[in-house]
N, C-alpha and C positions, 0 to 999 in steps of 0.2 A: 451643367452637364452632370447627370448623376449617374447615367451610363453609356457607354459607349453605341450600343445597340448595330453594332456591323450586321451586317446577312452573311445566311450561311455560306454563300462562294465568299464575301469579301473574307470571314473566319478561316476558311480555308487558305486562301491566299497568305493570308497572315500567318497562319503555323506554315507555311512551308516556308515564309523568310525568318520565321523562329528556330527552325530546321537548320538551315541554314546558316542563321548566327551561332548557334551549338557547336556544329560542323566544324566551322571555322574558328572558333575561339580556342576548341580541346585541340585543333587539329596544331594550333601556333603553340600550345603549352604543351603538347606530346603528352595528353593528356587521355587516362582510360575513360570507360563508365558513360561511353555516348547514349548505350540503349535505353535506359533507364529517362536518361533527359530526354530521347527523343519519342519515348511512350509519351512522356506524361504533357508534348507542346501542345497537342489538342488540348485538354483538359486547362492548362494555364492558361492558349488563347482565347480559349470561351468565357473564361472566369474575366481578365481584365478586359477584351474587348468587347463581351456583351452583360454578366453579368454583377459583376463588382461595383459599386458605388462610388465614385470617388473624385476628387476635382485635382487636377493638377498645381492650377495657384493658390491651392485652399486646401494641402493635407490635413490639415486641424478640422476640418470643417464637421460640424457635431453630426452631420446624417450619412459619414462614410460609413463603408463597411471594413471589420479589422477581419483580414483572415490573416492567420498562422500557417504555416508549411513546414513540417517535420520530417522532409525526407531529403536528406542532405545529396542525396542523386537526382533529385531533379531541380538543384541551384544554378547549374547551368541556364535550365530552361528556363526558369525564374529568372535569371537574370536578362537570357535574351529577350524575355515579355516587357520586365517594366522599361528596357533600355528602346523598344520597340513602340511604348503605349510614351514616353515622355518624363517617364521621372528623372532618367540621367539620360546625357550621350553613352550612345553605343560606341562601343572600341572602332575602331580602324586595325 
């Protein structure tokens, strides 16, 4: 699996429960700074669910792709993606 390759409804689908996991995470930690997270879910779910490279049982794997993320307002959303695409459990 080197990419996810969703369609553009299934992508859509997806940033709205990315949406969603934002929502509810800042919402339990009474936590500001949602807009920023919830600008940039598009943009995160397009990147890991169609095009970032990458294996789940094979982070090492030599033909991933490494992206960095430098904007500490959209951590939220970052986290709802990978907790969404399989690298960890999503909170409860």
């Amino acid at each position: 699996m080197p990419r996810l390759n969703y369609t553009v409804s299934q992508l859509e689908a997806k940033a709205i429960d990315v949406r969603r996991d934002v929502i509810v995470a800042l919402a339990r930690r009474s936590l500001p700074g949602a807009g920023s997270a919830l600008a940039g879910a598009d943009l995160l779910t397009a990147l890991f669910f169609y095009e970032i490279n990458f294996k789940l049982d094979d982070l090492r794997w030599a033909e991933r792709d490494i992206w960095h993320l430098s904007s500490s307002a959209l951590a939220p959303a970052l986290h709802a993606v990978m907790a969404e695409v399989g690298f960890f459990p999503a909170r409860d």
